[in-house]
PAZAPA-4460 file (N, C-alpha, C; in steps of 0.05 Angstrom, whole numbers, plus 32768, in hexadecimal, padded with zeros to 4 digits):
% residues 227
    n_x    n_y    n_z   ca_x   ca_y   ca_z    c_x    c_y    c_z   seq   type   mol
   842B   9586   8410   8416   9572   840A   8411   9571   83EC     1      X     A
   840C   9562   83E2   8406   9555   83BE   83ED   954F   83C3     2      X     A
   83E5   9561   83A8   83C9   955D   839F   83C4   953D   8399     3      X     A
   83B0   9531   839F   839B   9519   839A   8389   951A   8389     4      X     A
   8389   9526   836D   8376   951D   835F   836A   9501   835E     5      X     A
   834F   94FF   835E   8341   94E6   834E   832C   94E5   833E     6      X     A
   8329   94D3   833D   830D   94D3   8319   82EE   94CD   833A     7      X     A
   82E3   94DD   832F   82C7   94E4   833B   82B6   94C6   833F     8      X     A
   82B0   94B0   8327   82A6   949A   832A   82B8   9487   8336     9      X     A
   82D0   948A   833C   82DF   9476   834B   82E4   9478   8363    10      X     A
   82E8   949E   8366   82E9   949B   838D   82C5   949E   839E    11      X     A
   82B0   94A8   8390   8295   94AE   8392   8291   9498   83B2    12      X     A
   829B   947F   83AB   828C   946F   83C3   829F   946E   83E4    13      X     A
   82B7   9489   83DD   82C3   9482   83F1   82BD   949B   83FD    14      X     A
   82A1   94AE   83F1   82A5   94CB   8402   828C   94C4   8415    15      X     A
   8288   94D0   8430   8278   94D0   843D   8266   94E5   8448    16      X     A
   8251   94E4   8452   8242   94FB   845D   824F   950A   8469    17      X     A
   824C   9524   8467   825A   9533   847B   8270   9540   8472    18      X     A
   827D   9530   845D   829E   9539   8451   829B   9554   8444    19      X     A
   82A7   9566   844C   82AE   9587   843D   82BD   9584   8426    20      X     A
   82AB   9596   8411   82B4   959A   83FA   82B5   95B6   83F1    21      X     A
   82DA   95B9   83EA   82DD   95CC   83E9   82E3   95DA   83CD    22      X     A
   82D9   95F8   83B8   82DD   95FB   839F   82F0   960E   839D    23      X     A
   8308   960A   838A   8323   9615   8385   8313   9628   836A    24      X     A
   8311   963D   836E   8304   964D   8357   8322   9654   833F    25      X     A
   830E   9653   8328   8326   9657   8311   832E   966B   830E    26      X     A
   8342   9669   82F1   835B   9678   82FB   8347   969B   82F2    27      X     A
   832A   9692   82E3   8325   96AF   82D8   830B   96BD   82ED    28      X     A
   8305   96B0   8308   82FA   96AF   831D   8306   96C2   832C    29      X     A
   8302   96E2   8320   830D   96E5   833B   8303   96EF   834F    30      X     A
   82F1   96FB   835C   82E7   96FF   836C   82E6   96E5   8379    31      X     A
   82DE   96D0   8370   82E8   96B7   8380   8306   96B6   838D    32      X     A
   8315   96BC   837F   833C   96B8   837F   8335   96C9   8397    33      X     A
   832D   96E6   8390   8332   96F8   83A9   8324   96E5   83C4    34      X     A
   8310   96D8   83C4   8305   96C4   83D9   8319   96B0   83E3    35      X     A
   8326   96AA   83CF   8339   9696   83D5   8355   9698   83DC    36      X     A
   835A   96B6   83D4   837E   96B9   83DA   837E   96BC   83FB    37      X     A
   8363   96BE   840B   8375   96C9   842E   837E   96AE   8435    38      X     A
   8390   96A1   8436   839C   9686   843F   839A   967D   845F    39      X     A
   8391   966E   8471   838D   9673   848C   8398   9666   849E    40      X     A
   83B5   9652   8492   83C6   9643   84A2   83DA   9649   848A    41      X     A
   83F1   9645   8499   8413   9643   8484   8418   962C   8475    42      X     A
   840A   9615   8489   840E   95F7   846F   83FA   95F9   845C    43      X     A
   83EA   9604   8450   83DE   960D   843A   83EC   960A   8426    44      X     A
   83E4   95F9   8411   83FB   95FD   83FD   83E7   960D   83E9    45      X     A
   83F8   9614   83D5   83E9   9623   83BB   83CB   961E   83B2    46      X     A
   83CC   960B   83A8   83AF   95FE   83A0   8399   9600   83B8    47      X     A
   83A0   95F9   83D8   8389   9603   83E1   8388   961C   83E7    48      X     A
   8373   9629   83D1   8367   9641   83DB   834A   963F   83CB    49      X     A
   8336   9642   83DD   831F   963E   83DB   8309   9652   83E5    50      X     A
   82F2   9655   83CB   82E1   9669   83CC   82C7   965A   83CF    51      X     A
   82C1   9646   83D3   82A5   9637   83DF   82A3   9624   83E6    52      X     A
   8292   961A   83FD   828F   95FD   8407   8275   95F8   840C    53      X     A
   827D   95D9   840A   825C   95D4   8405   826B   95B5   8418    54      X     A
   824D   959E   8417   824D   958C   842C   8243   9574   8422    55      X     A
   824D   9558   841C   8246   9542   840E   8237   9537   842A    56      X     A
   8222   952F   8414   8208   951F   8420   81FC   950A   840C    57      X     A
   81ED   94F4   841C   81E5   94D9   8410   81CF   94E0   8415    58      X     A
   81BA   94D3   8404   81A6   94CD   83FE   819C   94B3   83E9    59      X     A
   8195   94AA   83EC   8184   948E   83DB   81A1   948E   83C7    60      X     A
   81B7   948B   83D0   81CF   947E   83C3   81D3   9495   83A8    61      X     A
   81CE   94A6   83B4   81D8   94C4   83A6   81EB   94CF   83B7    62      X     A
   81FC   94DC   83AB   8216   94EA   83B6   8211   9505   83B9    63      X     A
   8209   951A   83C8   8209   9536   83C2   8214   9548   83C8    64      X     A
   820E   9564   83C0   8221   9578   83C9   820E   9589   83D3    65      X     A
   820F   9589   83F1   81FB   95A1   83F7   820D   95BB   8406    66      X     A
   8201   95CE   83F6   8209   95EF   83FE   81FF   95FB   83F7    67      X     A
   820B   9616   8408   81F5   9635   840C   8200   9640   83EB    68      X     A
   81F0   9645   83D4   81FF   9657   83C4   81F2   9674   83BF    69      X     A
   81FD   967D   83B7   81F1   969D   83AC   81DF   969A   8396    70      X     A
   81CB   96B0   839A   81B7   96AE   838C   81A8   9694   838C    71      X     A
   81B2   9680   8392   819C   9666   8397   8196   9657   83B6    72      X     A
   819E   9674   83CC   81A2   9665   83E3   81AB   9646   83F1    73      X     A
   819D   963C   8407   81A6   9619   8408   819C   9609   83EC    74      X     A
   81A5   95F9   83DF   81A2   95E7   83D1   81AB   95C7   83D2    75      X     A
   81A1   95BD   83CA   81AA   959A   83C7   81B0   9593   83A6    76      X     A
   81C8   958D   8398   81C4   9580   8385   81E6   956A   8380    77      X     A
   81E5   9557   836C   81EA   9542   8365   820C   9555   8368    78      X     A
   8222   9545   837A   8238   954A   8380   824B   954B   8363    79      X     A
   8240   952E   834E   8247   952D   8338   8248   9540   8321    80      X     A
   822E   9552   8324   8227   9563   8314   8240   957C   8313    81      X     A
   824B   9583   832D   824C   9596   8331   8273   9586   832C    82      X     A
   827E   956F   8330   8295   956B   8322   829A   9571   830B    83      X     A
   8283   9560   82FA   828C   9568   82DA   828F   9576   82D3    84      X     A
   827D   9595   82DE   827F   95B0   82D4   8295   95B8   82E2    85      X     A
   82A1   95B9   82ED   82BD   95C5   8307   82D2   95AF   8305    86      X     A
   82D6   959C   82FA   82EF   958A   82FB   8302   958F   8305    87      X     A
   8309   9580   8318   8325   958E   8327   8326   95A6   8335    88      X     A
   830C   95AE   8339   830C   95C7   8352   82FE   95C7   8364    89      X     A
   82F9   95AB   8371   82EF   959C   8381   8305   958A   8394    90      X     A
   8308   959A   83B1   8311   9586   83C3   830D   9578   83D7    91      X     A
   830B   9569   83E0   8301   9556   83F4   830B   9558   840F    92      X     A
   82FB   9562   8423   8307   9564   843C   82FA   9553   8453    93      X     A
   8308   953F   8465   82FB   952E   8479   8302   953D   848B    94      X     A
   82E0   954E   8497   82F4   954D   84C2   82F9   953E   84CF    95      X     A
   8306   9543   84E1   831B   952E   84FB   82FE   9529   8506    96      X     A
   82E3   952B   850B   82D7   9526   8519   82C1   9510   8505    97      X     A
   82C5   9512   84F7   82B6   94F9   84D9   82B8   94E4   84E8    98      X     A
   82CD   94D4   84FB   82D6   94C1   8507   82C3   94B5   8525    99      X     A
   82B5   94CF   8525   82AB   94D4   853E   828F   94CB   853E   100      X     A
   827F   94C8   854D   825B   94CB   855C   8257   94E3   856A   101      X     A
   8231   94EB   854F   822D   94FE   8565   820C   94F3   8572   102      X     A
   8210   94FC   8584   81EC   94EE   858E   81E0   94CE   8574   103      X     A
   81F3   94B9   8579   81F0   94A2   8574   81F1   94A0   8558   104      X     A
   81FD   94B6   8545   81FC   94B9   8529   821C   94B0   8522   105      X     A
   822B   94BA   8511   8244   94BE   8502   823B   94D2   84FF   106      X     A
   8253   94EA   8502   8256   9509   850A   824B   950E   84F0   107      X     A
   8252   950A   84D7   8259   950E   84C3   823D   9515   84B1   108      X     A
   8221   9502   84C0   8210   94F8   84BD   81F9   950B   84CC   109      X     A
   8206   9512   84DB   81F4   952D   84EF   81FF   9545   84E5   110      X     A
   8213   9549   84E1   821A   9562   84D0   8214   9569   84B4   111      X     A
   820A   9554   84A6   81FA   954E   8481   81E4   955E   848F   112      X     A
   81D2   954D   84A1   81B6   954D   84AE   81AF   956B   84B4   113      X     A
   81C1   9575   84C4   81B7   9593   84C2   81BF   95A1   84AE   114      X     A
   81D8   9598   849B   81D8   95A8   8478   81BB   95AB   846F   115      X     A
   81B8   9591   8469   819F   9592   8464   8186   959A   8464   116      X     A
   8184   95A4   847D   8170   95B7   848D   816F   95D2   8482   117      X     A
   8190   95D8   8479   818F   95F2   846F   8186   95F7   8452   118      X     A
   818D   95E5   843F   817D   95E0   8425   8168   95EB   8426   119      X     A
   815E   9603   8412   8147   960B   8407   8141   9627   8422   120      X     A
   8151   9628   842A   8151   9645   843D   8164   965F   8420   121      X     A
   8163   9672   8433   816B   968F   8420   8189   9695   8424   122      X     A
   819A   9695   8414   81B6   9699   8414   81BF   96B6   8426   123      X     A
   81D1   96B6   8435   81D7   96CA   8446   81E6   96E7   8441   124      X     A
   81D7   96F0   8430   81F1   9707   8432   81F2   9719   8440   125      X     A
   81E5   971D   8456   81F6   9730   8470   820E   9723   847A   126      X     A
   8204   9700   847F   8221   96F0   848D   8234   96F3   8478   127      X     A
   8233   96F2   845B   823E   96F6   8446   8259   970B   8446   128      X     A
   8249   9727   8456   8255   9745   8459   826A   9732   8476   129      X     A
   8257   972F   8488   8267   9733   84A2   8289   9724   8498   130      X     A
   8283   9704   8488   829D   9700   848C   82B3   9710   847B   131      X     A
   82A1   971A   8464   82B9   9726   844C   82C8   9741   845D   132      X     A
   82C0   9748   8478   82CA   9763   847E   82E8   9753   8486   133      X     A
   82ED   973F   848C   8307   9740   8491   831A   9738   8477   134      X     A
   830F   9743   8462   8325   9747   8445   832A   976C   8445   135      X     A
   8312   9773   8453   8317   9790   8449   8333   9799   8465   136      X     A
   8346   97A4   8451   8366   97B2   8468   835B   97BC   8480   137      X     A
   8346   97D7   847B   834F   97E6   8491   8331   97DB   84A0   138      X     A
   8315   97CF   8490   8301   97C8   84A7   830A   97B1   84B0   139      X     A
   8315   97A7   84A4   8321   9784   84B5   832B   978D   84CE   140      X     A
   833C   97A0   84CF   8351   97AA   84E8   833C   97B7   8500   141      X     A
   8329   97C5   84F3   831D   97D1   850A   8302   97C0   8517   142      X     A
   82F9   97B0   8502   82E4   97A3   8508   82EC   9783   850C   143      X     A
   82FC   9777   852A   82F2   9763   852D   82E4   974E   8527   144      X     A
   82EB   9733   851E   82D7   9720   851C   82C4   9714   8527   145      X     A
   82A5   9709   852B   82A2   96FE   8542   82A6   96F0   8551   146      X     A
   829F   96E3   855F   82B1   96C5   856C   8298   96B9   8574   147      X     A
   8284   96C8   8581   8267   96B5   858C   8252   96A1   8570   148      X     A
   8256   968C   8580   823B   967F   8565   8220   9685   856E   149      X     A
   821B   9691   8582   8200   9693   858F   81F2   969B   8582   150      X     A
   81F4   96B0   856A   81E0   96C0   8555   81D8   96A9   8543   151      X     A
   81ED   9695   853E   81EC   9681   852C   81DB   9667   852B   152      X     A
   81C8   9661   854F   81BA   9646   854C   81A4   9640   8542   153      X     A
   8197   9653   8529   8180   9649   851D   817E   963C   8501   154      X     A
   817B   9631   84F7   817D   9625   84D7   8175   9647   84C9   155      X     A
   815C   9651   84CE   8151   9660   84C3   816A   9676   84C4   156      X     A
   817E   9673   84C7   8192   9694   84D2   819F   9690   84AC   157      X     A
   819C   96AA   84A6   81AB   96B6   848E   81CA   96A1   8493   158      X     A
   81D7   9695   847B   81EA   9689   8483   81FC   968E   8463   159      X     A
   8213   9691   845C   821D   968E   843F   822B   9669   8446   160      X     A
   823D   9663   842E   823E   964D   8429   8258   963C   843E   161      X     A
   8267   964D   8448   827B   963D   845B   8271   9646   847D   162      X     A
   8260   9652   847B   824B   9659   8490   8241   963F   849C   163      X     A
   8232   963B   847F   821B   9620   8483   8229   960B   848C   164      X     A
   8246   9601   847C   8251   95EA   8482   8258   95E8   84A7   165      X     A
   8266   9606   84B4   8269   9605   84C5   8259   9604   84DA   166      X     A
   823F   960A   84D8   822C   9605   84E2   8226   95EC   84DE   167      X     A
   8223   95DD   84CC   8221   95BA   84C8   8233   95AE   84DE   168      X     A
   8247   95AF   84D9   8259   95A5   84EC   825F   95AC   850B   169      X     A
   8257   95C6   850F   8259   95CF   8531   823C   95C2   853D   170      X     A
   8227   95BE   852F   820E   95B0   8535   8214   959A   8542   171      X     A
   821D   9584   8534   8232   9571   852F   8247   9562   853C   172      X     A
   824C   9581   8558   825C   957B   856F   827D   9581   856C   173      X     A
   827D   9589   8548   829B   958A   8547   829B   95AC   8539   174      X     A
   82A0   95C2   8546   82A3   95E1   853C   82BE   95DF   8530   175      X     A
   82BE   95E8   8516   82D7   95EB   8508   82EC   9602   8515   176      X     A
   82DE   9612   8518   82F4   962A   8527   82E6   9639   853A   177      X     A
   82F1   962C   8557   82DD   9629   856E   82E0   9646   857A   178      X     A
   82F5   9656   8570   82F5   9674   857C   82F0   968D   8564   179      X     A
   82E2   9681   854B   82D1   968D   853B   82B4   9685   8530   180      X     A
   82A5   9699   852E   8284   9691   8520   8290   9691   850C   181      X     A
   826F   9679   850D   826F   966B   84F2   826C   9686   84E3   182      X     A
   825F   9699   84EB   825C   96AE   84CA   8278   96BC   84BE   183      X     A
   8290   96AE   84D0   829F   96C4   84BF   82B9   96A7   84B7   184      X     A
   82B2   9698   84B8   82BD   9679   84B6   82BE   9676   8499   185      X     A
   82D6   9679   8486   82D5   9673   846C   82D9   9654   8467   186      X     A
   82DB   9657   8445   82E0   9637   843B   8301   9634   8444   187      X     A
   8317   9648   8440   8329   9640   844C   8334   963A   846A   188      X     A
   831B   963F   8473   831B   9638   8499   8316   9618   849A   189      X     A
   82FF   9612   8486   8302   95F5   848A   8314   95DD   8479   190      X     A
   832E   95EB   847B   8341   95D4   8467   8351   95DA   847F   191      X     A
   8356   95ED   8498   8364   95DC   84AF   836A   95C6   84B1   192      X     A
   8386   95C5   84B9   8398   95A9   84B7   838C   959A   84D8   193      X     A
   838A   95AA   84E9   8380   95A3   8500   8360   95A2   8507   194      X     A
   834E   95A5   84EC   832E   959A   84F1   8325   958A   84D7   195      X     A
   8333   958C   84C7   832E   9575   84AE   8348   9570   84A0   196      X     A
   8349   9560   8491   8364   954D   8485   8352   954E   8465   197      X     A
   836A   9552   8458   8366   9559   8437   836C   9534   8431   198      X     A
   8351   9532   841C   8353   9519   8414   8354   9514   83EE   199      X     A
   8345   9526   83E2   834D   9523   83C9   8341   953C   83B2   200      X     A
   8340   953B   839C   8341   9550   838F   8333   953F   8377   201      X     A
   8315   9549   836B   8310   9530   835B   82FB   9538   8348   202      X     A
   8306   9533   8338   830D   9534   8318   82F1   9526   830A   203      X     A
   82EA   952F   82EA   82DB   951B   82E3   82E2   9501   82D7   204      X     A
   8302   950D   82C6   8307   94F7   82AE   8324   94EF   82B5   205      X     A
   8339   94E3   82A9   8348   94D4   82B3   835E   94EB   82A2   206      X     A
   8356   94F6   828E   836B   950A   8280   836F   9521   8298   207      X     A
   8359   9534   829F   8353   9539   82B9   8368   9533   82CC   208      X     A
   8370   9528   82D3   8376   9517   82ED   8396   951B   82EA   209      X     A
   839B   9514   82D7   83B9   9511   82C1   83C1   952E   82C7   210      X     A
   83B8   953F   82BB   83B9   955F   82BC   83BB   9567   82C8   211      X     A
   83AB   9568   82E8   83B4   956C   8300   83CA   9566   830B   212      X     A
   83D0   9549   8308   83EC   953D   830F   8403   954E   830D   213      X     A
   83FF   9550   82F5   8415   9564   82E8   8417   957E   82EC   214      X     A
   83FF   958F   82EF   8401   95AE   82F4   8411   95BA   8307   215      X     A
   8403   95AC   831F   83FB   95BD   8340   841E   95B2   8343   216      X     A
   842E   959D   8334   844C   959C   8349   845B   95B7   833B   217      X     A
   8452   95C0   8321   8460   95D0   830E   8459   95E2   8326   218      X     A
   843F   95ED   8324   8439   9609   832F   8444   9611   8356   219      X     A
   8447   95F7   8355   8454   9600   8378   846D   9609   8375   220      X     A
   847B   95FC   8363   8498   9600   835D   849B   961B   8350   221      X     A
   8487   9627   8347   848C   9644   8343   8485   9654   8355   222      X     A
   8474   964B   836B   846F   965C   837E   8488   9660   838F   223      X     A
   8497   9644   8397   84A7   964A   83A1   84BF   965D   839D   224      X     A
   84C3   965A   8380   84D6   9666   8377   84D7   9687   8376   225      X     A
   84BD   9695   837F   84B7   96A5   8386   84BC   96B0   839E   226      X     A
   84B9   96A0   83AD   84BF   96AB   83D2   84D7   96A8   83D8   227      X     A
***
């Protein structure tokens, strides 16, 4: 799959409620990288690996980005803001269920609705611990993931940031990974080829855009040349 860069004011009117947004942390990020290197399907190509997700929502013809972050728990702010500063480490993901109705809404639209709910609640870091144990070798092996969402049906429940999304969306009628909780559900759980479809990668400026073009075919071609 080939990256889709685009310029932020030209694709802005084609993103919708509900759409997952996923952040490719840089190259000097690493405790992010370490978030980002467990890969969770084989068609993964290089570029997706992702250390946070957050959830586009409308309002009065505002675009936004709402997610759980550290140290600032749920938040709401301008989807734009958060391009300019991150250019190009921003990707766009539609689920297969965006297409869908839930209780007389667009899925997409009931899954914002309860993001939203979570805004201005306290960032999770026990769920935080529970999912990171499956990076650690030997507690990953002995300690099981969960699989029940039952701990998970209150807004008020401690949640980190690909928590929240998954919780947006199983609300929603559509569970991203229906034989795991949401608490141990990363950002690379929701770039599944079989619960969302990668739509673009987006940029502020048009030099931006250019640069991408050009990088990510170099850098696959070295990956390959590796294996």
């Amino acid at each position: 799959m080939d990256m889709k860069p685009v310029i932020y004011r030209e694709y802005r009117e084609k993103l919708r409620a509900g759409d997952v947004v996923l952040y490719r942390p840089g190259r000097w990020e690493l405790i992010n990288r370490r978030i980002a290197s467990k890969a969770v399907h084989e068609e993964a190509e290089p570029w997706q690996r992702y250390a946070h997700a957050g959830m586009v929502g409308w309002a009065q013809g505002v675009c936004e980005l709402l997610e759980m972050l550290q140290f600032r728990g749920g938040r709401c702010t301008r989807l734009s803001w958060q391009v300019k500063g991150w250019s190009g480490q921003w990707d766009v993901y539609r689920p297969i269920a965006s297409d869908e109705w839930f209780d007389g809404e667009p899925s997409g639209y009931a899954a914002s609705r309860v993001m939203r709910q979570i805004t201005g609640t306290p960032y999770g870091y026990g769920s935080l611990w529970t999912a990171s144990v499956g990076y650690l070798p030997i507690v990953g092996a002995l300690c099981p993931p969960p699989r029940d969402d039952a701990a998970d049906s209150r807004i008020e429940a401690a949640r980190h940031c690909s928590q929240a999304v998954s919780f947006g969306w199983r609300r929603a009628g559509s569970d991203p990974i229906a034989d795991l909780a949401d608490a141990v559900t990363t950002p690379n759980h929701l770039a599944w080829p079989h619960w969302s479809r990668y739509l673009a990668t987006i940029v502020w400026t048009a030099e931006q855009e250019e640069s991408l073009r050009q990088r990510w075919p170099c850098e696959r071609m070295a990956v390959s040349s590796e294996l």
